[in-house]
C-alpha positions as CSV (number, residue, x, y, z in Angstrom):
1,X,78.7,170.9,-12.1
2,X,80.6,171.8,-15.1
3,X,79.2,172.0,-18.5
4,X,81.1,168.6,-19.6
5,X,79.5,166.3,-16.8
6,X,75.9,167.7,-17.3
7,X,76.3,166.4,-20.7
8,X,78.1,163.1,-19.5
9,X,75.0,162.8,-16.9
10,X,71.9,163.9,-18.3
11,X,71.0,161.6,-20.8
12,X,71.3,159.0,-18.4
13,X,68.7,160.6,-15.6
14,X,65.9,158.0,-17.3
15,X,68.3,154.9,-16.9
16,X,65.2,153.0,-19.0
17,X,64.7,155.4,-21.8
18,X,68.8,155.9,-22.4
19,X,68.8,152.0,-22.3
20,X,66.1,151.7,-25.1
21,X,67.5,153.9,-27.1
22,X,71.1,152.0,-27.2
23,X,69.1,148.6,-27.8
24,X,67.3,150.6,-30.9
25,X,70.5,152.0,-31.9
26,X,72.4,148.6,-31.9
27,X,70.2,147.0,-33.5
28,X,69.7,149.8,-36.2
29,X,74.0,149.4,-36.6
30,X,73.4,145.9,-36.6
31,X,71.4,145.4,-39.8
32,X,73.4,148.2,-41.5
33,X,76.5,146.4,-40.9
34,X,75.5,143.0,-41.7
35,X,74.2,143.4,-44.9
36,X,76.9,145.9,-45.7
37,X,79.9,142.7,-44.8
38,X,77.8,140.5,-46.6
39,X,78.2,142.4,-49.9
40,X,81.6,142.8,-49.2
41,X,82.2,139.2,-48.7
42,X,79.8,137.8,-51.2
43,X,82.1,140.2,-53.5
44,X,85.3,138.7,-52.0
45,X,84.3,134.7,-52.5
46,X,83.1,135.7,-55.5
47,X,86.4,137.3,-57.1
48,X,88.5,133.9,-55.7
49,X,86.1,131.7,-56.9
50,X,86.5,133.2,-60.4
51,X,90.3,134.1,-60.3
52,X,92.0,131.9,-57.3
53,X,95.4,133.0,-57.5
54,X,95.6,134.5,-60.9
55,X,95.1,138.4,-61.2
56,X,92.0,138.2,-64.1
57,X,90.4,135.3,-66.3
58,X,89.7,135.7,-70.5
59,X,86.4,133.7,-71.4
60,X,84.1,133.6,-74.2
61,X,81.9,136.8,-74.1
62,X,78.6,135.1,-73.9
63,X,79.8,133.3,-71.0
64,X,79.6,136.8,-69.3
65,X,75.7,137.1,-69.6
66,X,75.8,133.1,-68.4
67,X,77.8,132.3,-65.4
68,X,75.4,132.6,-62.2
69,X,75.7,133.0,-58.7
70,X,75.9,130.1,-56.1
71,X,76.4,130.0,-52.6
72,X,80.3,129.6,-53.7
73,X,80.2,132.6,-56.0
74,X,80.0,132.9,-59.2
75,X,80.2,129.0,-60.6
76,X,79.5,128.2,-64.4
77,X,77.6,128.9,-67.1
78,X,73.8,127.4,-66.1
79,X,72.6,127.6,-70.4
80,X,73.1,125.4,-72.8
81,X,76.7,125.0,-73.6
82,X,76.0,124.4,-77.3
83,X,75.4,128.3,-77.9
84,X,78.5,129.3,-77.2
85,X,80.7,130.6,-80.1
86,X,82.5,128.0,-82.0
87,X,86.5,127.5,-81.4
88,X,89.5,125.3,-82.6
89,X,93.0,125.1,-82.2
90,X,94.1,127.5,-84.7
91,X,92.2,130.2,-83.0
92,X,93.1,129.3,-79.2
93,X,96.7,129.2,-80.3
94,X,97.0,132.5,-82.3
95,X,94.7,134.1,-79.7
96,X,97.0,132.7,-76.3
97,X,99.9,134.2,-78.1
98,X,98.3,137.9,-78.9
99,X,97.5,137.4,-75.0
100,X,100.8,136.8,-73.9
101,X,102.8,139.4,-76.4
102,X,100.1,141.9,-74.3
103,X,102.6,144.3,-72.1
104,X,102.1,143.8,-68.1
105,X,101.3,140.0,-68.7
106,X,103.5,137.5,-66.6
107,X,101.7,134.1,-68.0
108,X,98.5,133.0,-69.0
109,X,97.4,129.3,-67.8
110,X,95.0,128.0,-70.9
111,X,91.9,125.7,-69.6
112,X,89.4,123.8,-70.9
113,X,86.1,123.1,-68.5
114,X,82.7,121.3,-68.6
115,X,79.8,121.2,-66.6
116,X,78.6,117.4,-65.8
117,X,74.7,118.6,-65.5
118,X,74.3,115.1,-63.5
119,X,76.6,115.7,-60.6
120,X,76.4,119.3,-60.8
121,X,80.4,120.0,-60.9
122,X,82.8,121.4,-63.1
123,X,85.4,119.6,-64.5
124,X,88.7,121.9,-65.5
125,X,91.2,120.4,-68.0
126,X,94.9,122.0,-67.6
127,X,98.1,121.2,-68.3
128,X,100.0,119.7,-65.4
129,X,102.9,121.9,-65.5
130,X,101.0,125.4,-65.1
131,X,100.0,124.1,-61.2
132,X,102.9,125.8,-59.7
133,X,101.1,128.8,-61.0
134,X,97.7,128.2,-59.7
135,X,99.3,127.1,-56.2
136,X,97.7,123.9,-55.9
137,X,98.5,121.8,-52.7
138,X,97.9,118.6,-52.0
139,X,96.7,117.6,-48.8
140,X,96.3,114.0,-50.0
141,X,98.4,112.0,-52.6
142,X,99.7,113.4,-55.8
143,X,99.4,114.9,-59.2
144,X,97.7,113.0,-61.7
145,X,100.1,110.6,-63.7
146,X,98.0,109.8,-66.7
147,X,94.6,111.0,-68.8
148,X,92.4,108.4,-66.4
149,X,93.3,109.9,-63.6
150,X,91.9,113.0,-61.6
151,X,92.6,115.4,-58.8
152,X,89.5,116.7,-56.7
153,X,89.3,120.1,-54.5
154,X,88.7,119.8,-51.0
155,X,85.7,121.0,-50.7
156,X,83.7,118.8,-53.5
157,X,86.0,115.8,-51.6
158,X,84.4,116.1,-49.0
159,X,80.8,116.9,-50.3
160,X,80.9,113.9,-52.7
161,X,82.7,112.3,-49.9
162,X,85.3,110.8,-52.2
163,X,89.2,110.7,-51.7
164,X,92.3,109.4,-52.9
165,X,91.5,106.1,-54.1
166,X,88.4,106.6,-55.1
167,X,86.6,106.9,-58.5
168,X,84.6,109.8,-60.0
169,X,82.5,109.3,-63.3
170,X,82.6,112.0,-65.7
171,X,80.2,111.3,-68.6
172,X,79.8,108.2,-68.1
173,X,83.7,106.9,-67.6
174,X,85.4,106.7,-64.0
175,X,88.3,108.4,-63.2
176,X,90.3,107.5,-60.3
177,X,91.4,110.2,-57.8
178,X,95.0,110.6,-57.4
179,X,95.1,113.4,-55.3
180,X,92.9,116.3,-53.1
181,X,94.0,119.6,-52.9
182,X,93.9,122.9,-51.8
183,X,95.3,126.6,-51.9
184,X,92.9,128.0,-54.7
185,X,89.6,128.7,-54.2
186,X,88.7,129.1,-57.7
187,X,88.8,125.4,-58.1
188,X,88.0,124.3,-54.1
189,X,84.7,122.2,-55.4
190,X,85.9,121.3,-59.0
191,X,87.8,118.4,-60.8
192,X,91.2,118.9,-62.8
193,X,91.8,117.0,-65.5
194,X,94.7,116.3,-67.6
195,X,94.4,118.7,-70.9
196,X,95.1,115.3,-73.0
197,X,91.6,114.5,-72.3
198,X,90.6,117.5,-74.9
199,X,89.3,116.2,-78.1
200,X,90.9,118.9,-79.9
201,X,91.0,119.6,-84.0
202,X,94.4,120.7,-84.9
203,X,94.5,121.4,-89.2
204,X,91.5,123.1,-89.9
205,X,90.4,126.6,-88.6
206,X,86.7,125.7,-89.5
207,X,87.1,122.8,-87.5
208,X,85.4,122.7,-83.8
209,X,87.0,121.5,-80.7
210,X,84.7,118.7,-79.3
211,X,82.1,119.8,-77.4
212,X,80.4,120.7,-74.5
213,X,83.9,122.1,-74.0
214,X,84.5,125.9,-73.0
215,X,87.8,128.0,-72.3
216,X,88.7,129.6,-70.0
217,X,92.6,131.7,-69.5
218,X,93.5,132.4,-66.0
219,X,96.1,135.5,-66.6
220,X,98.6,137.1,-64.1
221,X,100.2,140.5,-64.1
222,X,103.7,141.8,-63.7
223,X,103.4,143.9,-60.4
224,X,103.7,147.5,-62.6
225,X,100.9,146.5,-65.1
226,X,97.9,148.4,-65.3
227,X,94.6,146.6,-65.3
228,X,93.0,148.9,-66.9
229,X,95.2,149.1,-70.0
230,X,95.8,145.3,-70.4
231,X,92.0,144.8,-69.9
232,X,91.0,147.0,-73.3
233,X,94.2,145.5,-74.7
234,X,92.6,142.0,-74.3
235,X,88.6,143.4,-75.3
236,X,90.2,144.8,-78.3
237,X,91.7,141.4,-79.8
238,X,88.7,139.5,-80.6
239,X,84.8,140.3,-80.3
240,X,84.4,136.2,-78.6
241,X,86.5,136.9,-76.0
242,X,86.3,139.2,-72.5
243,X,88.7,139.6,-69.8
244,X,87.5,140.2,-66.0
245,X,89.2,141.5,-64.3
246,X,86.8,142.1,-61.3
247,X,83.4,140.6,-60.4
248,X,81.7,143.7,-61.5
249,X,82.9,143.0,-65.0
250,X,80.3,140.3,-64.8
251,X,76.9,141.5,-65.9
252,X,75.0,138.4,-64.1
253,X,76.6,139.8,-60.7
254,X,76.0,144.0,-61.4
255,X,72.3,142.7,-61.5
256,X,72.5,141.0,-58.5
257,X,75.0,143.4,-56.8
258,X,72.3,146.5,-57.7
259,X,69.4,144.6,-55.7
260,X,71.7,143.9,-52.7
261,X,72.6,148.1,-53.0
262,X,68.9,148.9,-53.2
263,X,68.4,146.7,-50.2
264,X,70.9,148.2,-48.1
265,X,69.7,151.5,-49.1
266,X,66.0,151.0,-47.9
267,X,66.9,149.1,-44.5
268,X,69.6,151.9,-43.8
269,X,67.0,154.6,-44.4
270,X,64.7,153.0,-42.1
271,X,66.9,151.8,-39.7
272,X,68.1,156.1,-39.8
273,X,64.3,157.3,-39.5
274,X,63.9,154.5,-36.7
275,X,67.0,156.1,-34.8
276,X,66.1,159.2,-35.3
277,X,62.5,158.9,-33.8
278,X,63.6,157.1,-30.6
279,X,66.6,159.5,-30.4
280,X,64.2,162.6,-30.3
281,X,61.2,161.5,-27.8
282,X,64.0,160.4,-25.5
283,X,65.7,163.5,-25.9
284,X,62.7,165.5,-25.7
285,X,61.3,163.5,-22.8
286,X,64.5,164.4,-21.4
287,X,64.2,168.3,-21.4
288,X,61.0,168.2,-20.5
289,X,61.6,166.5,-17.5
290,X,64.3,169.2,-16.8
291,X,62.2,172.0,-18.2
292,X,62.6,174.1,-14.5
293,X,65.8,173.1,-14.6
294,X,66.5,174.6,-18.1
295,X,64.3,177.6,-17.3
296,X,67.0,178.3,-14.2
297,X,69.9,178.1,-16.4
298,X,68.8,180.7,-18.6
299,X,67.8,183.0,-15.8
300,X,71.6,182.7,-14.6
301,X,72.9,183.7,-18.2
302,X,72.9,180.8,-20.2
303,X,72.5,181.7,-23.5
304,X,70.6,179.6,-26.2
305,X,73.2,178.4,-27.9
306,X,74.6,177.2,-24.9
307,X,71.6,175.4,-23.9
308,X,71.1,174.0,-27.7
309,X,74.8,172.6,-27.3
310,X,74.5,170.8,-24.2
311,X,71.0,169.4,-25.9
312,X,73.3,168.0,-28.8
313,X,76.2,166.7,-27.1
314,X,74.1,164.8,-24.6
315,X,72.3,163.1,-28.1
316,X,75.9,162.7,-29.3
317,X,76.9,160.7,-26.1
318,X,73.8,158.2,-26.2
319,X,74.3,157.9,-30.3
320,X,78.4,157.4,-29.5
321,X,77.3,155.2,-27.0
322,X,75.1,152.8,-29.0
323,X,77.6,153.0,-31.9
324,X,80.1,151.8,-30.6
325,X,78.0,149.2,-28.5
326,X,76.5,148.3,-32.4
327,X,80.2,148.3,-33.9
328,X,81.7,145.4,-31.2
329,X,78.3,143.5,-31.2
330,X,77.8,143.3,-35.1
331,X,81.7,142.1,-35.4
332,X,80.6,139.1,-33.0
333,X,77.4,138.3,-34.7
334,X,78.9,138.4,-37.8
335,X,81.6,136.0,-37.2
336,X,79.7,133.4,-35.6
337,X,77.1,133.5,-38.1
338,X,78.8,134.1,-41.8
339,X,80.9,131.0,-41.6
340,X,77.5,129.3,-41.9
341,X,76.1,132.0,-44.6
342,X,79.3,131.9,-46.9
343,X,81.3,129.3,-45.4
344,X,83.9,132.2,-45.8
345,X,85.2,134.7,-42.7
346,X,83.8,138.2,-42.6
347,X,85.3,140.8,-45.2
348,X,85.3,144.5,-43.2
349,X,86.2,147.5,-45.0
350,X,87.3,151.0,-43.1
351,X,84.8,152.1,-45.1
352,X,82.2,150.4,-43.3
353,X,83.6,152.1,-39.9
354,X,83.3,155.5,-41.4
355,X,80.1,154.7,-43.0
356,X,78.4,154.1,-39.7
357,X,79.8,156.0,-37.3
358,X,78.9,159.2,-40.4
359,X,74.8,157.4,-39.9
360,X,75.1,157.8,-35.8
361,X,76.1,161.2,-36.4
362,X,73.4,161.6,-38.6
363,X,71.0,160.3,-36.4
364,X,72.2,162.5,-33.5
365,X,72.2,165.7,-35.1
366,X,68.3,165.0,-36.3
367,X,67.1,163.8,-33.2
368,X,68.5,166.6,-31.6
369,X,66.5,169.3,-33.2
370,X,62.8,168.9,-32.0
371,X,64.6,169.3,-28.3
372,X,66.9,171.9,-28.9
373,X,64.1,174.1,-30.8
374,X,61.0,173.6,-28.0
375,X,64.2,174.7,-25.6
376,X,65.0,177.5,-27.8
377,X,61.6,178.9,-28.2
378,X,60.6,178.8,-24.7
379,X,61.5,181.5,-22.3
380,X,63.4,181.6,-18.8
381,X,60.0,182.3,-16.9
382,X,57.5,179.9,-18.8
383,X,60.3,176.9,-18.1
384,X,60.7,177.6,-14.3
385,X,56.8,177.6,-14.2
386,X,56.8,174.2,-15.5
387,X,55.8,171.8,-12.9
């Protein structure tokens, strides 16, 4: 039998033991990879829940420290809005034009939002005629005509189970829905108002706008600009203001993205040691099953080395084997299961790919060396006596 087919076939002599270790390998893959997509797609419904279509958002710096994280992302500010730093007109004005005269900027959409603390959802105030940038589609009825009337994102229509027709209150006066749309997530379970509903103050720079107001600028690039530079362009013009320009720039989510890492950290560690214990006593049990059988091959000529190979490729097949096994049963778990986690599909990265199959290897090249030294250190004569 040639050396490629002893590898191919030993490992599979104890049908029971190679079976175990698969399951404890898949498994192992399994948790890896599943918390490992969930970051990535917590990440991903986060960024479109902040920017939608545009390419970053500019909002008052203390909002930074108080947005928070919801099953939808990151959603608004849960403190009072009453802390926030004062603004009026004068400011927002002078300010949105310093934004636009930034190079790399395409347009900035200006919006005003609120949260109504008895529903529980935000209600953006934008000018009608920016939607073309924010790619809102209607799936029923139309834009808003007039300041009493709203639009409403699919997803809150159908929590609040309201629709076109139908009236909303927003502190305390109803609002009739004249359309449900779609197309950008960063509004999917929000209200739009018109901006005419913003009690603004428009002569005096000490003057606030009415609160509980907040603002929020929802910026898009040209496709040469660099993030980076336009981003400490932006931090430079005002100490109120910050522009995100990922998720990370949030300091609410780097808290919460640092305990997800530290997670994944200790259940991959363990889920390694795990592998790498059943690896070895089935490898192990493996050679000394075939310790005669070993003892024989040395007596012909096979050198150590040789022996120490074959040891390790036959822990590489069972760890390739359970990989890959892990790989195609984590993609089905995941996508039957995240839809109802995130209400979002599955974000995979190559990264991930590499990532695992670098942990397999990991785990085959440790379990391997408790077998491949006992075989190592035992002689030709002492292995055929074995019984």
């Amino acid at each position: 039998m040639s050396f490629i087919k002893l590898i191919l076939k030993n490992p599979f002599r104890k049908k029971r033991k190679a079976i175990f270790t698969i399951l404890g390998l898949i498994i192992a893959i399994l948790l890896i990879s599943f918390l490992s997509v969930f970051m990535s797609t917590f990440e991903d419904v986060t960024n479109k829940s902040m920017f939608g279509t545009g390419d970053f958002i500019v909002i008052e710096n203390i909002s930074i420290q108080n947005f928070s994280i919801g099953m939808d992302g990151l959603i608004g500010s849960s403190d009072n809005i009453d802390n926030f730093d004062s603004l009026n007109q004068t400011f927002i004005e002078e300010y949105l034009n310093k934004v636009k005269n930034i190079s790399g900027v395409e347009k900035i959409v200006l919006t005003f939002y609120e949260i109504d603390n008895d529903e529980g959802f935000t209600i953006y105030y934008i000018n009608s005629s920016d939607f073309s940038f924010l790619k809102i589609n209607y799936i029923k009825g139309n834009p808003f005509s007039n300041s009493s009337e709203i639009i409403i994102g699919e997803g809150l229509s159908k929590q609040l189970n309201k629709t076109v027709g139908d009236t909303v209150k927003i502190q305390n006066k109803a609002y009739l829905i004249s359309g449900v749309f779609n197309g950008n997530p960063a509004f999917d379970y929000d209200i739009i108002s018109s901006v005419d509903n913003v009690n603004l103050t428009k002569d005096s720079k000490t003057e606030e706008f009415g609160l509980p107001y907040s603002i929020k600028l929802i910026g898009f690039l040209n496709n040469n600009a660099s993030k980076d530079k336009v981003k400490i362009e932006i931090n430079s013009l005002d100490k109120h203001m910050a522009g995100v320009f990922s998720v990370q720039d949030m300091r609410t989510y780097q808290a919460f993205h640092n305990f997800l890492g530290e997670i994944v950290f200790i259940i991959t560690s363990i889920a390694v040691l795990i592998g790498c214990l059943i690896v070895t006593h089935t490898i192990l049990s493996s050679v000394n099953d075939r310790s005669r059988e070993i003892g024989i091959l040395k007596s012909i000529g096979w050198s150590n080395n040789r022996i120490i190979l074959m040891i390790i490729g036959e822990s590489l097949v069972l760890c390739f084997i359970g990989g890959l096994l892990g790989i195609i049963i984590s993609v089905l778990v995941i996508n039957i299961i995240f839809p109802y986690i995130l209400i979002a599909v599955p974000v995979y990265s190559f990264d991930l790919i590499v990532f695992v199959l670098i942990i397999v290897l990991i785990i085959s090249l440790i379990g391997s060396i408790l077998p491949a030294l006992r075989v190592a250190l035992k002689s030709p004569t002492d292995a055929m006596r074995y019984e």
